[in-house]
PyMOL CGO cylinders between C-alpha atoms (Angstrom):
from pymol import cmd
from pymol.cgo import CYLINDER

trace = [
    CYLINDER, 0.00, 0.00, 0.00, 1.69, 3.39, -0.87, 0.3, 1, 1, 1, 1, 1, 1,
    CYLINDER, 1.69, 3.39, -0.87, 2.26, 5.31, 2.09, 0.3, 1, 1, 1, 1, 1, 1,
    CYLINDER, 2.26, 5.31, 2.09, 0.04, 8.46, 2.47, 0.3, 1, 1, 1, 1, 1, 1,
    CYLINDER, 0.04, 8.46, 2.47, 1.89, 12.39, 2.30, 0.3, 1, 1, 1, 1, 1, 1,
    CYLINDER, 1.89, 12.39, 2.30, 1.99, 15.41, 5.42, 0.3, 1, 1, 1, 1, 1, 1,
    CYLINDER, 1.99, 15.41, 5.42, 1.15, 18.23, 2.64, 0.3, 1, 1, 1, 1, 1, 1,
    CYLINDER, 1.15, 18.23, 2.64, 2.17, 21.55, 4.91, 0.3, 1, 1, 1, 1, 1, 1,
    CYLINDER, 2.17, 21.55, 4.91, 0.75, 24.62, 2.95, 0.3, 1, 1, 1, 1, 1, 1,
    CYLINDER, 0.75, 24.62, 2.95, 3.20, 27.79, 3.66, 0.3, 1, 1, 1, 1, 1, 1,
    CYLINDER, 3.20, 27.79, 3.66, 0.87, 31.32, 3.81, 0.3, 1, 1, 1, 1, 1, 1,
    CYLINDER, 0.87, 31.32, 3.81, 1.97, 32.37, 0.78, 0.3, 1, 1, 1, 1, 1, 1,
    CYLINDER, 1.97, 32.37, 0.78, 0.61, 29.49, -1.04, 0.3, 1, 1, 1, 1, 1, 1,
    CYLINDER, 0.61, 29.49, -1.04, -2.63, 29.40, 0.92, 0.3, 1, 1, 1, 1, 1, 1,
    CYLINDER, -2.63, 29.40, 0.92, -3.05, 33.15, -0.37, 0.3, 1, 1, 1, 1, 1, 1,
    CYLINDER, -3.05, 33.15, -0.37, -2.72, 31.49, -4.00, 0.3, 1, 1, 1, 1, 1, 1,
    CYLINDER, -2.72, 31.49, -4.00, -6.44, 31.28, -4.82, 0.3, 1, 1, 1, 1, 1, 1,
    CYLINDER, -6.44, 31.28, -4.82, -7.58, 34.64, -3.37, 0.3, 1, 1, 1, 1, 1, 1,
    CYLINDER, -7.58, 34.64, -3.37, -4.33, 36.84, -5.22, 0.3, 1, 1, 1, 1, 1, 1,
    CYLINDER, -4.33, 36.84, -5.22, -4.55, 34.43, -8.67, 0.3, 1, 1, 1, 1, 1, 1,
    CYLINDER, -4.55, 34.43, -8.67, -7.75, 32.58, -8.53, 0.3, 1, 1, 1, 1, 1, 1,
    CYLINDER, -7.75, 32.58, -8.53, -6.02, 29.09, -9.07, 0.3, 1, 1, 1, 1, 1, 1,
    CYLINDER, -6.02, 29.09, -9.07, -7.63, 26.67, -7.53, 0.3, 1, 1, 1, 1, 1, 1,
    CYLINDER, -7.63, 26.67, -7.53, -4.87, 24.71, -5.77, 0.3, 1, 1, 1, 1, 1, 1,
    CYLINDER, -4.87, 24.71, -5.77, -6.90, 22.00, -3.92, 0.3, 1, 1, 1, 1, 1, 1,
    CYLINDER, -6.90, 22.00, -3.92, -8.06, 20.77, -6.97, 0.3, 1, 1, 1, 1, 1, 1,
    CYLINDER, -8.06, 20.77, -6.97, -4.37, 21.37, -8.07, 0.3, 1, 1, 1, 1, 1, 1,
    CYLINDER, -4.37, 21.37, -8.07, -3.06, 19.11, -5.76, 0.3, 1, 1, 1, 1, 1, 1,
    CYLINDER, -3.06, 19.11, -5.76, -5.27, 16.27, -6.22, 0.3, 1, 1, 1, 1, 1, 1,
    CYLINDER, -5.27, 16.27, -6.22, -4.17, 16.17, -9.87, 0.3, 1, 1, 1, 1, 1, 1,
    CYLINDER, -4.17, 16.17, -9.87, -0.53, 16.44, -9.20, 0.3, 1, 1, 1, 1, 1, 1,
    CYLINDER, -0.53, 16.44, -9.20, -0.40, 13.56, -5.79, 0.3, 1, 1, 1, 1, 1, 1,
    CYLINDER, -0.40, 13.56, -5.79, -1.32, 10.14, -6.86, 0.3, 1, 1, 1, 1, 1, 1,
    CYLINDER, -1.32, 10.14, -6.86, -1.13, 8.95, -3.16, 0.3, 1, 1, 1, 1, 1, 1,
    CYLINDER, -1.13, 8.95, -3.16, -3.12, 10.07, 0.04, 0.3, 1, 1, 1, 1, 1, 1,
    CYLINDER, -3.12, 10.07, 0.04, -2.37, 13.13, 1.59, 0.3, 1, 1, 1, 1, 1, 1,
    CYLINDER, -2.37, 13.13, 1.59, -3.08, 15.59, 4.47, 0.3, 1, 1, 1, 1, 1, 1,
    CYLINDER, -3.08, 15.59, 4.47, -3.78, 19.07, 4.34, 0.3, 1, 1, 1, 1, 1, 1,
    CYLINDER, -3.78, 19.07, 4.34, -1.39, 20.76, 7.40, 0.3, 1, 1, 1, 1, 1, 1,
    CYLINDER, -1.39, 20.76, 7.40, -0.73, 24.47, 8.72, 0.3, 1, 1, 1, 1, 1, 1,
    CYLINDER, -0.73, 24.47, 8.72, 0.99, 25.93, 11.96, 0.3, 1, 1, 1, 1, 1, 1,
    CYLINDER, 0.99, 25.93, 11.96, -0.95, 27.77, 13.88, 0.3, 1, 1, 1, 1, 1, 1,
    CYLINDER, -0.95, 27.77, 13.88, 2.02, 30.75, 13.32, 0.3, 1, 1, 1, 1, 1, 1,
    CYLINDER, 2.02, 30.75, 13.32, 0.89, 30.54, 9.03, 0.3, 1, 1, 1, 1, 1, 1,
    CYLINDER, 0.89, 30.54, 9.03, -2.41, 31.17, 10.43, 0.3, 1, 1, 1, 1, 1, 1,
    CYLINDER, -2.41, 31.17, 10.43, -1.08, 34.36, 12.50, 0.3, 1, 1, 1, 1, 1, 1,
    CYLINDER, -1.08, 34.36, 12.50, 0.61, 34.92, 9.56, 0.3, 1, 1, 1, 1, 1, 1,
    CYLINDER, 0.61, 34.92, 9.56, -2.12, 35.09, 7.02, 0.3, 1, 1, 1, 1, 1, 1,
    CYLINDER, -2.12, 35.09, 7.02, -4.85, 37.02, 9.71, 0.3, 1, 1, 1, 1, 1, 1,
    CYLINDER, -4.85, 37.02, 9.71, -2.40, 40.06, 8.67, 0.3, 1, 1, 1, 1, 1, 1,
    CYLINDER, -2.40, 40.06, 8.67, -2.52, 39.60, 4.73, 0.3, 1, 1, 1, 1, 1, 1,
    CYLINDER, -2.52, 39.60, 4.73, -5.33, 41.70, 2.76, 0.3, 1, 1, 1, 1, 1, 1,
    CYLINDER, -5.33, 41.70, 2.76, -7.21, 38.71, 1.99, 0.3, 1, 1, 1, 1, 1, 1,
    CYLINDER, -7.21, 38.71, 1.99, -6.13, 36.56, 4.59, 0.3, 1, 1, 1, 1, 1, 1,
    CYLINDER, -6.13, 36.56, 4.59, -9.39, 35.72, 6.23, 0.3, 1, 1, 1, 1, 1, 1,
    CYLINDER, -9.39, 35.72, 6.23, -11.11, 34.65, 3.22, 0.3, 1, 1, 1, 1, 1, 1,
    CYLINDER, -11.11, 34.65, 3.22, -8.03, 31.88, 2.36, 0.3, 1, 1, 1, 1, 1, 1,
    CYLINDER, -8.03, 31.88, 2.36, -8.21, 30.95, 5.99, 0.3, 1, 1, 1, 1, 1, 1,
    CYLINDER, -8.21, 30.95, 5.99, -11.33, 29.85, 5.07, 0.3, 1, 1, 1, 1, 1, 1,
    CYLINDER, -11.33, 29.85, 5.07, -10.96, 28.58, 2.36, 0.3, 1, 1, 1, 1, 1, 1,
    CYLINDER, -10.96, 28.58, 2.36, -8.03, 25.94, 3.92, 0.3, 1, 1, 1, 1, 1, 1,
    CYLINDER, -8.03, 25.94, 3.92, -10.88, 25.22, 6.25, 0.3, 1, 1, 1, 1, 1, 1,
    CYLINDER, -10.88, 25.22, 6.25, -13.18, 24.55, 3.93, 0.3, 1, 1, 1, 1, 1, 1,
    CYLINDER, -13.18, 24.55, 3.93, -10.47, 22.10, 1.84, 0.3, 1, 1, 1, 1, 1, 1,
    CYLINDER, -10.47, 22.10, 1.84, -10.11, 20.32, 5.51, 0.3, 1, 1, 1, 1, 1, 1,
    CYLINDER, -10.11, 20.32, 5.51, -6.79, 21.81, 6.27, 0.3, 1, 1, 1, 1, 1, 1,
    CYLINDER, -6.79, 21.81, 6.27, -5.94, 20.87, 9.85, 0.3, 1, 1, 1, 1, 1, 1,
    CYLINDER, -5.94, 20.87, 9.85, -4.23, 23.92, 11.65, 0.3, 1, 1, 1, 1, 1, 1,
    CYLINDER, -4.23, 23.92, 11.65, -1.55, 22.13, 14.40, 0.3, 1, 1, 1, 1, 1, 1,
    CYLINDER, -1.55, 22.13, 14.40, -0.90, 24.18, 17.69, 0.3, 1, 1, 1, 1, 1, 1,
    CYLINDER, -0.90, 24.18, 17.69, 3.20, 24.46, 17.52, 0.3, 1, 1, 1, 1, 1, 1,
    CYLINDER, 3.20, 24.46, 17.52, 5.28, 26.85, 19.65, 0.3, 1, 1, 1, 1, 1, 1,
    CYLINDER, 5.28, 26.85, 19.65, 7.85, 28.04, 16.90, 0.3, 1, 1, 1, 1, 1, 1,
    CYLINDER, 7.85, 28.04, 16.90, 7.65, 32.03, 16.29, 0.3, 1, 1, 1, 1, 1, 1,
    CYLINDER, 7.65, 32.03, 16.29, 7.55, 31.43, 12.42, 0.3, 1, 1, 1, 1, 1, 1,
    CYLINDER, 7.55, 31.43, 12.42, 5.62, 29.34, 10.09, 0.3, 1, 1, 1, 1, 1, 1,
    CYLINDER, 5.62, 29.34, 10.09, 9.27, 28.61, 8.20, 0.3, 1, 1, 1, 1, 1, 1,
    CYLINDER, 9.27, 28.61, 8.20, 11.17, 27.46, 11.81, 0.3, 1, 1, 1, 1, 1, 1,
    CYLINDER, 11.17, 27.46, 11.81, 7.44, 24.92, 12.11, 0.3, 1, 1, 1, 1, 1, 1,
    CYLINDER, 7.44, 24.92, 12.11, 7.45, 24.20, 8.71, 0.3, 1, 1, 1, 1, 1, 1,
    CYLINDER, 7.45, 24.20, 8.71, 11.29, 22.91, 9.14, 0.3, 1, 1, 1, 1, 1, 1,
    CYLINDER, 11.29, 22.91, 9.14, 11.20, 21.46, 12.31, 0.3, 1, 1, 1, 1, 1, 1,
    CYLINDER, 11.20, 21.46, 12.31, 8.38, 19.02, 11.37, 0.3, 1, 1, 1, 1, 1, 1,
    CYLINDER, 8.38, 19.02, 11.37, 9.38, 17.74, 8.21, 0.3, 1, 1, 1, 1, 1, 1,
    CYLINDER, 9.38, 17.74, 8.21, 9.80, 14.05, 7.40, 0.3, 1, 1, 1, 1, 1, 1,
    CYLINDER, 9.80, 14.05, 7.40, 11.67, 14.36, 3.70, 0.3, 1, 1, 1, 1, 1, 1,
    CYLINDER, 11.67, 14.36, 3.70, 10.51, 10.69, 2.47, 0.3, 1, 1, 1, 1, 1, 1,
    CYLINDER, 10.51, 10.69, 2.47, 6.73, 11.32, 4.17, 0.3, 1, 1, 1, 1, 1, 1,
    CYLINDER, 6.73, 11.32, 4.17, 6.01, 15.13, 3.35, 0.3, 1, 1, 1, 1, 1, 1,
    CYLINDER, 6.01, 15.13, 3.35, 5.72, 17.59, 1.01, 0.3, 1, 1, 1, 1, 1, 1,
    CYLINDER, 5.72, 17.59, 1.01, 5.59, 21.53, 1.34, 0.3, 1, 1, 1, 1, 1, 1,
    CYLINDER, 5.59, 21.53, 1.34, 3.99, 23.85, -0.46, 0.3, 1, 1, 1, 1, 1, 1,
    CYLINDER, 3.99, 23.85, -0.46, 5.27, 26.70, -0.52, 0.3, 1, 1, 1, 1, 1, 1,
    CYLINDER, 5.27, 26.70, -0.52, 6.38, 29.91, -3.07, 0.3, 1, 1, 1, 1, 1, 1,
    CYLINDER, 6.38, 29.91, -3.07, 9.56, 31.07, -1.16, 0.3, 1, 1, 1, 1, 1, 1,
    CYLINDER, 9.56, 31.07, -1.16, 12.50, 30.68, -2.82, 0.3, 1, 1, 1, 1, 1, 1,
    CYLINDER, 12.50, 30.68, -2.82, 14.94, 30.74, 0.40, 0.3, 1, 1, 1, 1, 1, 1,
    CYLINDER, 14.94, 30.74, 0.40, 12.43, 28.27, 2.13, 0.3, 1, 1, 1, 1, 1, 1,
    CYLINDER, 12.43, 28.27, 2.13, 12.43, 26.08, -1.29, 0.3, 1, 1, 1, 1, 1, 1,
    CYLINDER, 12.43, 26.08, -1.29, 16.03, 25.91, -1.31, 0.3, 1, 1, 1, 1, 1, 1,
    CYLINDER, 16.03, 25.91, -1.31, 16.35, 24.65, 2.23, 0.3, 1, 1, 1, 1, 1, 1,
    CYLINDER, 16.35, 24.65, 2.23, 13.84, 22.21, 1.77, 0.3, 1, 1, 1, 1, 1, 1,
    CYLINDER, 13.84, 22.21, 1.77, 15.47, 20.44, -1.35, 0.3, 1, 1, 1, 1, 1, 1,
    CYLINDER, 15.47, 20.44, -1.35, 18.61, 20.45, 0.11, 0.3, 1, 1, 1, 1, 1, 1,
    CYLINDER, 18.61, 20.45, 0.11, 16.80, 18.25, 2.84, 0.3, 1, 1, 1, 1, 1, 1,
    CYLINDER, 16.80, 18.25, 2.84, 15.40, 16.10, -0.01, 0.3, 1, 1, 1, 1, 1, 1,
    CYLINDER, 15.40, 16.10, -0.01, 11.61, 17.51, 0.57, 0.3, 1, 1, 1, 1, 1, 1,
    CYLINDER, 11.61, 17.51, 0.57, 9.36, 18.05, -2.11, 0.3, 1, 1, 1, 1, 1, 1,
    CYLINDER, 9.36, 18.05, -2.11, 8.28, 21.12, -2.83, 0.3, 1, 1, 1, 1, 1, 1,
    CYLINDER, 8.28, 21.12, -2.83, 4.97, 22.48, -5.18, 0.3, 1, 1, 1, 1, 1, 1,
    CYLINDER, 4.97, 22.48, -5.18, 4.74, 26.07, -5.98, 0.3, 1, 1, 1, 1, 1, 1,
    CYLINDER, 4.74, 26.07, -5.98, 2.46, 28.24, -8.43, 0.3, 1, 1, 1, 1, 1, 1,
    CYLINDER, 2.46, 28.24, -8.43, 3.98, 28.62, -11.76, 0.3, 1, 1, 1, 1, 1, 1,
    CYLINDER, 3.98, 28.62, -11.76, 2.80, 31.40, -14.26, 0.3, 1, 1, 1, 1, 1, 1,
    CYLINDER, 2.80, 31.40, -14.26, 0.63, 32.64, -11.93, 0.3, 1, 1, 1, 1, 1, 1,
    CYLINDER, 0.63, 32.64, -11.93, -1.33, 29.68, -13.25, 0.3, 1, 1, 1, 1, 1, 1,
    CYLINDER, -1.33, 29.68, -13.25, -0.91, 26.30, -12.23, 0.3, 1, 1, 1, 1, 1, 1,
    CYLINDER, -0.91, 26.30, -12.23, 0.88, 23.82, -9.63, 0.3, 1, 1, 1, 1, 1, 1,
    CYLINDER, 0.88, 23.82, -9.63, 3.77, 21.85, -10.07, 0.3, 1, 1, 1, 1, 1, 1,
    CYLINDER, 3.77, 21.85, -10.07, 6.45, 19.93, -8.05, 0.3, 1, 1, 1, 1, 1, 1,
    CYLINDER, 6.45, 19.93, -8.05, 10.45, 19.69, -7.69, 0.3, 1, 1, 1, 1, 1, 1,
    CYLINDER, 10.45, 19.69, -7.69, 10.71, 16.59, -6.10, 0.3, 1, 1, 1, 1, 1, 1,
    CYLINDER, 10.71, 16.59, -6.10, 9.03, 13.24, -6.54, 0.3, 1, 1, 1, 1, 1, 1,
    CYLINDER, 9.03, 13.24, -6.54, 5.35, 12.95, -5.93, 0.3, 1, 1, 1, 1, 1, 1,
]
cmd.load_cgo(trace, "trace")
């Protein structure tokens, strides 16, 4: 049985479908061929509350069944490094510096390309 993804979503790439309409739930589906779970920090959350559109892709990540998980790191990069497995998750993220480390650890990454659509450096 193939084992199932952690899919942590970064606040830049939950602010995806309110700044470029892309729908990146659906996105995601298309692009994982295994199980996954939708995961946030609690400080992406605090993160996002102070983005001009924030609240309305905090609800949307509830809506997609995002689980928010109570951590005590300061940023959502320091909880989105500190909790990843690289054979067992996969982050989605659009920051280059936070990419960067993460391949270096062997995660996969998916980002928004063109404004457009999803894809992923890493396997899937």
């Amino acid at each position: 049985m193939a084992r199932s993804y952690k899919v942590i979503i970064d606040a830049n790439f939950a602010m995806v479908p309110v700044q470029f309409r892309v729908d990146i739930y659906n996105e995601l589906k298309r692009i994982i061929d295994r199980r996954f779970e939708l995961i946030t920090f609690t400080p992406i959350i605090e993160e996002i509350k102070g983005i001009k559109g924030g609240k309305l892709a905090i609800e949307i990540m509830k809506k997609n069944g995002v689980k928010i998980i109570e951590t005590k790191e300061k940023t959502g990069d320091k909880a989105i490094m500190d909790h990843i497995k690289a054979r067992e998750t996969i982050v989605c993220t659009n920051d280059k510096e936070l990419e960067k480390k993460l391949r270096e650890k062997g995660v996969t990454v998916i980002y928004l390309r063109g404004k457009k659509k999803i894809e992923a450096k890493g396997e899937v």
